[in-house]
C-alpha positions in Angstrom: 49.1 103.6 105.9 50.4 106.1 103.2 50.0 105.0 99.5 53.5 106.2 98.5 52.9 105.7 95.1 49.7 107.9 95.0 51.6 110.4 96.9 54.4 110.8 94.0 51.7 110.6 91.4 50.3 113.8 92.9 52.9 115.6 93.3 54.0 114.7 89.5 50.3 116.0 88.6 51.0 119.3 90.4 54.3 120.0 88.1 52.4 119.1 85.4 49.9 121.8 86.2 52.8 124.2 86.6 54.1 123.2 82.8 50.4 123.6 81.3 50.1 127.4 82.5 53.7 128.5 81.2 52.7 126.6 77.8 48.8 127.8 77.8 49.3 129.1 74.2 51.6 125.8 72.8 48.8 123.0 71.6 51.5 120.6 71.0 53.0 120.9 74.8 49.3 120.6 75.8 48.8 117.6 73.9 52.2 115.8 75.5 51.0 117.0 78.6 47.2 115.7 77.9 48.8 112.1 77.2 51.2 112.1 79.9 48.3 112.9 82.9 46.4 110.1 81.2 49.6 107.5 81.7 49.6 108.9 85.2 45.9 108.7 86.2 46.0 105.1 84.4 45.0 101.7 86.1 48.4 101.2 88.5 47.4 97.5 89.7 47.1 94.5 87.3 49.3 93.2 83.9 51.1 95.9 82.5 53.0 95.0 78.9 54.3 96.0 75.6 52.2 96.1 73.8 52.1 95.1 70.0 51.0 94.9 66.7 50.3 92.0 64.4 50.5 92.4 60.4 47.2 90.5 60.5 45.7 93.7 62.6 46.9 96.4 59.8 45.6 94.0 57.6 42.0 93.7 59.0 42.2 98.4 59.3 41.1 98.3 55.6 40.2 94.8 54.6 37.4 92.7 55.9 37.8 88.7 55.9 34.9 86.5 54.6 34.3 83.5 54.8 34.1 80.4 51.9 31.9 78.1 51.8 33.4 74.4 51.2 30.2 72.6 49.2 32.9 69.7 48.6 33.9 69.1 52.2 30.4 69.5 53.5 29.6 65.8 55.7 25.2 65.8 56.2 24.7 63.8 58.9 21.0 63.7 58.2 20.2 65.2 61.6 17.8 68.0 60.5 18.3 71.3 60.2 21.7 70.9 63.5 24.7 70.9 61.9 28.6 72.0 63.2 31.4 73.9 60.9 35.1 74.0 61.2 36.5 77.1 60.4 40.2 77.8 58.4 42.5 80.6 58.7 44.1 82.7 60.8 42.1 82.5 64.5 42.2 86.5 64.7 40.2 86.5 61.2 37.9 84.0 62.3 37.0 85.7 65.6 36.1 88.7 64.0 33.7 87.2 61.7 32.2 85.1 64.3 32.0 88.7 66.3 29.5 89.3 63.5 27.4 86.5 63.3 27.4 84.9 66.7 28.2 87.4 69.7 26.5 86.5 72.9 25.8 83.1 71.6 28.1 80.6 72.5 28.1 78.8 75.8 31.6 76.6 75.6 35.1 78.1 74.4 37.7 76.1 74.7 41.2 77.5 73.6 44.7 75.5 73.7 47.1 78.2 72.8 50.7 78.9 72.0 52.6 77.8 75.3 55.5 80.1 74.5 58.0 77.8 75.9 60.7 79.3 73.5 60.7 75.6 71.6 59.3 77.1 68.2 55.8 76.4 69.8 54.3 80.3 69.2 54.3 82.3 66.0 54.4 86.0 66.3 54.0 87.8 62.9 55.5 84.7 60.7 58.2 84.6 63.0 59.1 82.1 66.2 59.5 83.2 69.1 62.6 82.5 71.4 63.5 83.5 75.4 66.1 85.3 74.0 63.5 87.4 72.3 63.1 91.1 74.5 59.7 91.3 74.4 59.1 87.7 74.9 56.5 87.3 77.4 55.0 91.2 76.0 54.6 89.5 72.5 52.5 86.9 73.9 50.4 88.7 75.9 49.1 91.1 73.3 48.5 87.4 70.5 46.3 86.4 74.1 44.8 89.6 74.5 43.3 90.4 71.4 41.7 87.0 71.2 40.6 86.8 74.8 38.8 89.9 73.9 36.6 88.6 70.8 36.3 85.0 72.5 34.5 87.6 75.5 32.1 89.1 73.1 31.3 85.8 72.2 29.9 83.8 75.2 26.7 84.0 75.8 25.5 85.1 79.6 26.0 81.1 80.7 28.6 80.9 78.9 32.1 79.8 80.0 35.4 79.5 78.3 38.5 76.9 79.3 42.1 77.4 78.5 45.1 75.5 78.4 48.4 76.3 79.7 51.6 75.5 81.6 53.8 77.1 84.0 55.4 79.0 81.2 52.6 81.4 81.1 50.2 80.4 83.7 50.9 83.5 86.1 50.4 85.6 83.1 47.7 84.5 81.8 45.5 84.4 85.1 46.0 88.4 85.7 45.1 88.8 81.9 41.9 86.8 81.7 41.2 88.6 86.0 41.3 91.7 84.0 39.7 90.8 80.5 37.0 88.4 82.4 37.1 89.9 86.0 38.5 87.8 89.1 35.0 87.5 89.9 34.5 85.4 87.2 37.4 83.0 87.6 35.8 79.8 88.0 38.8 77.5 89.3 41.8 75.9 87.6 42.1 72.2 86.4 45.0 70.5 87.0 45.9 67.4 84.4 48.6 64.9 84.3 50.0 65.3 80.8 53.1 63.1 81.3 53.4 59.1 82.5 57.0 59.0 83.0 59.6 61.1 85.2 60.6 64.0 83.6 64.6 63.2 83.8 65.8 66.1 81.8 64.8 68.8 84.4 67.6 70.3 85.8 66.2 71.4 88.9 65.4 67.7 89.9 61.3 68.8 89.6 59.3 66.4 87.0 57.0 68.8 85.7 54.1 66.3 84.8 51.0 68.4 85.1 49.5 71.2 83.1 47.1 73.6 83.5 43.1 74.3 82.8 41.6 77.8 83.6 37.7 78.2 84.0 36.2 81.6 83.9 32.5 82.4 83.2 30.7 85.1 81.6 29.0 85.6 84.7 29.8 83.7 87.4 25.9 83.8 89.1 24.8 82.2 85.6 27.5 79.6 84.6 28.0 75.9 86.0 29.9 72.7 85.2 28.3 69.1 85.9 30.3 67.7 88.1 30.6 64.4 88.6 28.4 62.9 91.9 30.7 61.7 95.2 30.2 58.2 95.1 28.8 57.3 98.8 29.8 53.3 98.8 32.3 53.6 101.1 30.0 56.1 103.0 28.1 54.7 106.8 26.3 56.1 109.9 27.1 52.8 112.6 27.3 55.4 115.4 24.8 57.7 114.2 26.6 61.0 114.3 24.2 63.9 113.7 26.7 65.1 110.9 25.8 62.6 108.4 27.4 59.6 106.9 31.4 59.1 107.1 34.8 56.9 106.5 37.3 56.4 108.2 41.4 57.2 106.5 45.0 56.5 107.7 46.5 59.5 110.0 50.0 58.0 109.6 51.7 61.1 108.4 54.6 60.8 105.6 57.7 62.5 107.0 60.2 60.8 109.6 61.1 63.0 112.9 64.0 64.8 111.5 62.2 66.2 108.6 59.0 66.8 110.4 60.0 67.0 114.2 56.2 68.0 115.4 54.2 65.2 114.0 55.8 62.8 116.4 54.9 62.6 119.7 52.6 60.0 121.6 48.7 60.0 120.5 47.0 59.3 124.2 42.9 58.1 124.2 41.2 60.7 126.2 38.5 58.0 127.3 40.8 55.3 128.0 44.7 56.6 128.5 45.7 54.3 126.3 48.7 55.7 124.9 49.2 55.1 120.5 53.2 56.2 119.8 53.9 57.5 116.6 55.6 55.1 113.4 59.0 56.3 114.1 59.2 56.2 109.6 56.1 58.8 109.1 54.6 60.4 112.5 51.5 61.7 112.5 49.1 63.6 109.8 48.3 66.2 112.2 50.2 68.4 114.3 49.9 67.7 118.4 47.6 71.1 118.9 45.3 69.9 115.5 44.9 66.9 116.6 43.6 67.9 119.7 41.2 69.7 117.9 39.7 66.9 115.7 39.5 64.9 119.1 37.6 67.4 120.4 35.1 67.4 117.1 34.9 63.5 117.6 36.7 63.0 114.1 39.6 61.2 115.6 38.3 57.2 116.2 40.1 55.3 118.5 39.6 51.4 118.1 38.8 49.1 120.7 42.0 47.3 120.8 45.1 48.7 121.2 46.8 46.3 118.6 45.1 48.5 115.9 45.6 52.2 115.1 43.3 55.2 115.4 42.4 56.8 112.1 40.3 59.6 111.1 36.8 60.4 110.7 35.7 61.9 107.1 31.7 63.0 107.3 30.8 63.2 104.1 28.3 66.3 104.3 26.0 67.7 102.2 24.0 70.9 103.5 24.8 74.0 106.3 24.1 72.4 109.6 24.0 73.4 113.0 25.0 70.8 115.6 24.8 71.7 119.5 27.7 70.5 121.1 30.6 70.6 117.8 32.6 73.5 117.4 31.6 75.7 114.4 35.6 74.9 112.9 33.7 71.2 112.5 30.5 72.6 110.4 31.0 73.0 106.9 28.7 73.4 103.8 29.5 71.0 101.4 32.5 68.6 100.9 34.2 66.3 102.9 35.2 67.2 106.7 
C-alpha cells in the first residue's frame, strides 16, 4: 500500500533541491531551505503542538534558582540520619534543582496536575486558562512537557511515575508521556471513582464519576507494583478439574430481547436435553455461538435439577498449563478464565 504522505514529502524534497542550486550563492535562502527540509524529514506520527514559552523559562536562561533552607519549620522525628523535605515554589524551579542533586534517584513520582477543564483550574504564565483560549489544549501540553521531561531524568532505573487526570486531557496526555516515556513503558491506567452522587448537571445524560491514573515505568523490565493477592475463599476443586481451583457466577445477561436480540434463545444440556429458556427481562451473558464454546471448555455447569439455573465456571489459574483434551482458547497464564 502506497504511503501517500511519504510520497508528497518526496516530491516536496525534490523542489527543494531544485531551489538550493538556483540560490547556491544566497546563505540566507539556504538557511530557510536547511529549516524547512528538517520540518519535512521531522517525526510525522505522534502529538504535534504549539508550542510555548513560559516567563519562568526566560527566567531560568540567565538565573539559577536555589534553594532555602527553613531551620524554623524543620520537624526531627528522631529517626536517624532518614529524613523527608517539602519543597516551595514554582514546580519548574524545583525540578531543575532536583535535576542537580537527585537524577536517577527517585523510584515514585506522583504528579496531580492542572486538569485544564477551562474552570480557572490551570495557570499559564499568571494567567487562567479558558476553552475559548486558541491554543488551549497547545498551552497545556508544553506546562506537561517540560515537566514530564525533568520528572524523566529523575526516576531511577525501577522507577515509576503516576499521574492524574480526567477526560479533559487524558487522550493528550497518554501520546505525550508514549513519546516522552515510550509506549513500551506504559504500565496501565487506574481508573477511580471520584464522585458518590449522579452527576445531574451533564448535559449529555453521562455522569462522569471516574477519573484517571496513568502508570509508566522507567523501564518497564525493571519496575513493578505490589498488587494486592486474589483472595481464594470462594475458590474449590469438588470435580477436580485439571485447571485448578474455580467458582461458579450468574450467566443471566442484562439486556431484554429488543435491545439485545442474540442473547436470547433456549440454553439446551448437551448431556441431558434438558432445555433452560432464557429470563425473557435479561437473556443470556453469552452469545448462542460463545456459549457453545465455553460448553465445549466444560466452563458452562449445568445443575442437577432443572428447577435451578446453569451458571458459569471461573478457574482461577495461576501458571501456563497444557491440558490434553481443552482447546488452547481455554488456557491462559494468569487471571481468571
Amino acid at each position: 500500500m502506497a504511503n501517500l504522505s511519504q510520497q508528497k514529502r518526496q516530491q516536496m524534497l525534490e523542489f527543494l533541491q531544485t531551489i538550493r542550486e538556483e540560490h547556491k550563492d544566497d546563505d540566507d535562502v539556504l538557511i530557510a531551505l536547511g529549516e524547512i527540509e528538517s520540518e519535512l524529514n521531522a517525526k510525522k506520527y505522534g502529538l504535534v503542538w504549539e508550542q510555548h514559552e513560559e516567563t519562568v523559562d526566560l527566567q531560568m536562561r540567565n538565573n539559577i534558582p536555589v534553594f532555602t533552607e527553613c531551620t524554623d519549620k524543620e520537624i526531627n522525628s528522631g529517626a536517624g540520619n532518614s529524613y523527608n523535605f517539602i519543597l516551595e515554589g514554582d514546580n519548574l524551579h524545583s525540578l531543575r534543582l532536583l535535576e542537580k542533586t537527585h537524577t536517577g534517584r527517585i523510584d515514585l513520582i506522583y504528579i496531580d496536575p492542572p486538569y485544564n477543564t477551562g474552570n480557572k483550574d490551570f495557570i499559564y504564565d499568571d494567567t487562567y486558562v479558558s476553552t475559548d483560549d486558541g491554543y488551549f489544549h497547545s498551552k497545556w501540553l508544553s506546562f506537561m512537557a517540560e515537566r514530564l521531561h525533568s520528572a524523566k531524568l529523575l526516576l531511577s532505573d525501577e522507577g515509576i511515575i503516576l499521574i492524574s487526570i480526567d477526560d479533559t486531557e487524558y487522550a493528550n496526555l497518554k501520546l505525550l508521556c508514549d513519546e516522552i516515556f515510550s509506549e513500551r513503558n506504559f504500565m496501565g491506567t487506574f481508573i477511580w471513582k471520584s464522585r458518590q452522587v449522579v452527576d445531574s448537571r451533564n448535559r449529555t445524560h453521562i455522569s462522569n464519576d471516574h477519573e484517571y491514573i496513568l502508570a509508566y515505568s522507567q523501564n518497564i523490565d525493571l519496575a513493578s507494583l505490589l498488587g494486592k493477592e486474589v483472595s481464594k475463599d470462594k475458590y474449590s476443586n469438588p470435580d477436580n478439574d485439571p485447571r485448578g481451583i474455580w467458582m461458579s457466577n450468574s450467566i443471566l445477561g442484562l439486556a431484554n430481547a429488543e435491545q439485545r436480540p442474540n442473547l436470547h434463545y433456549d440454553l439446551v444440556d448437551p448431556a441431558t436435553g434438558i432445555v433452560y429458556p432464557c429470563n425473557p427481562s435479561t437473556g443470556w451473558r453469552f452469545s448462542k455461538d460463545t456459549m457453545a464454546q465455553k460448553i465445549a471448555e466444560g466452563r458452562i455447569l449445568f445443575p442437577s435439577k432443572k428447577m435451578d439455573g446453569p451458571e458459569r465456571k471461573n478457574i482461577l489459574m495461576k501458571y501456563p498449563v497444557n491440558i490434553p483434551g481443552y482447546p488452547l482458547s481455554c488456557q491462559i497464564q494468569l487471571g481468571i478464565l
